[in-house]
C-alpha positions, 0 to 999 in steps of 0.5 A: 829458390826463396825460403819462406820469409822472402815468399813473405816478402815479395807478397807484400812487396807486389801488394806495395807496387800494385796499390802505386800503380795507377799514380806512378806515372804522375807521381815519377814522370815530371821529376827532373832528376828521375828524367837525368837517370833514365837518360843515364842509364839509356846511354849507358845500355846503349853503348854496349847493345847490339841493334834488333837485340831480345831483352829480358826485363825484371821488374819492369814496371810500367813500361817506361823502358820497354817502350823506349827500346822498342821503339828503337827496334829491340823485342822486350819481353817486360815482366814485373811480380806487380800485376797492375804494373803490367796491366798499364804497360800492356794498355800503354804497349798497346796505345803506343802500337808496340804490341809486336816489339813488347810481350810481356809476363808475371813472374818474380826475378827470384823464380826466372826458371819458371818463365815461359819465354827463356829466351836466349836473349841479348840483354838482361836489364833490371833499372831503379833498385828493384833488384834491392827488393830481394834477400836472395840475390845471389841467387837470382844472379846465379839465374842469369847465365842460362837465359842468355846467348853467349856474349850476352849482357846483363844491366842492372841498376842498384842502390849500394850499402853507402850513398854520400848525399845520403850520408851527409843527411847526418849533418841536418841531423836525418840519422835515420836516412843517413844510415839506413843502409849500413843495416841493410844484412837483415833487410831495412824497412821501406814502404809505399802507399802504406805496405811495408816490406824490405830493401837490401843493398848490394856493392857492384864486388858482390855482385862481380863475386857472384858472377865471376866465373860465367860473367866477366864485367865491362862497366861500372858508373855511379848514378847521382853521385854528384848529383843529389838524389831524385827525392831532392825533387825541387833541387833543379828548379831551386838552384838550375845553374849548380844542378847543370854544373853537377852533371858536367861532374858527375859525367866525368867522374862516374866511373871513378874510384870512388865516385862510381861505388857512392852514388844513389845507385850503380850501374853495371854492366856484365858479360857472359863469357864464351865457354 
């Protein structure tokens, strides 16, 4: 499925996330407005997942969602190319007593035929950009439609080419942040505890383009459109009063045009159709 610079890539993206696996936790968990997302994001695949359901999670990470739907009585099957992620979310699975409601496997998104637990599952779920992680995700997409039951769902969290708090970095004169994305086609430049590898960004028409004729989509949202970002860590307790009336906005306006395609992230939600 990968061409030789993407192998290349992915290589260094696992060697990025390994070495931040064992404070990812610390460093992530405390942060109000990651909190705020995942609660979003909850919600929003909660409103369309049936109970007891199977999901398939890429890059799952550290479990933080996989516990959360297990304990809610889904099956996950959490897989992750980082193999210290899945280390601590096995050992967090395994503390939690969720052994039988979480399996979990190593395997890139971009290589998902060759899982060994092809499902059919209920749900694909992808969350925080790591589908960004990839040139190819046309082609990852293209995976999707043989690993689901009919009628399944697929959820995915990704950052687009245009983020409006972002952009507005301009005017403190950040030019680099602020426009980063606009030169996202070859892939831009990111990098964790001192490993280099690429972003790509991706708008939900891409992605409803790729899948048009097996999926059709039932949801599109913006994610910190209003609100600012989790990398403005300190805005909650700074200004708690302003960040309280943001998400009253955001709330009502993500799924408007344009509020739901200029945020930090979308998040969309897709159904494979009937044959």
């Amino acid at each position: 499925m990968q061409s030789t610079a993407y192998n290349i890539e992915e290589q260094r993206t696992a060697e990025a996330f390994n070495k931040q696996s064992s404070v990812f936790d610390a460093i992530y968990s405390p942060n109000v407005i990651i909190q705020y997302k995942r609660k979003r994001v909850r919600t929003h695949v909660e409103n369309f997942l049936p109970p007891n359901s199977n999901i398939l999670e890429l890059n799952a990470g550290t479990g933080e969602d996989a516990i959360y739907f297990a304990a809610k009585g889904h099956h996950v099957h959490a897989t992750d190319i980082a193999q210290e992620m899945q280390n601590i979310l096995k050992t967090k699975v395994t503390e939690q007593g969720l052994t039988q409601f979480v399996s979990t496997e190593l395997c890139s998104f971009t290589d998902l035929i060759s899982l060994h637990d092809k499902g059919p599952f209920d749900l694909i779920f992808s969350n925080f950009a790591g589908l960004n992680c990839t040139g190819d995700l046309d082609k990852v997409l293209q995976s999707f439609s043989a690993l689901l039951k009919p009628n399944g769902l697929a959820t995915l969290v990704v950052m687009p080419r245009f983020c409006l708090w972002e952009f507005l970095l301009c005017l403190r004169g950040n030019f680099k942040t602020a426009f980063r994305r606009f030169r996202s086609r070859s892939g831009v430049s990111a990098h964790i505890e001192g490993t280099y590898f690429k972003c790509w960004y991706y708008s939900p028409a891409f992605i409803e383009a790729c899948l048009k004729n097996e999926f059709e989509v039932l949801y599109v949202e913006g994610l910190c459109t209003i609100v600012p970002p989790s990398y403005f860590e300190n805005f909650p307790s700074r200004h708690p009063r302003l960040f309280k009336l943001l998400q009253k906005a955001e709330d009502k306006l993500k799924n408007k045009w344009p509020w739901k395609n200029i945020g930090d992230y979308f998040i969309i939600t897709l159904r494979k159709k009937i044959e």
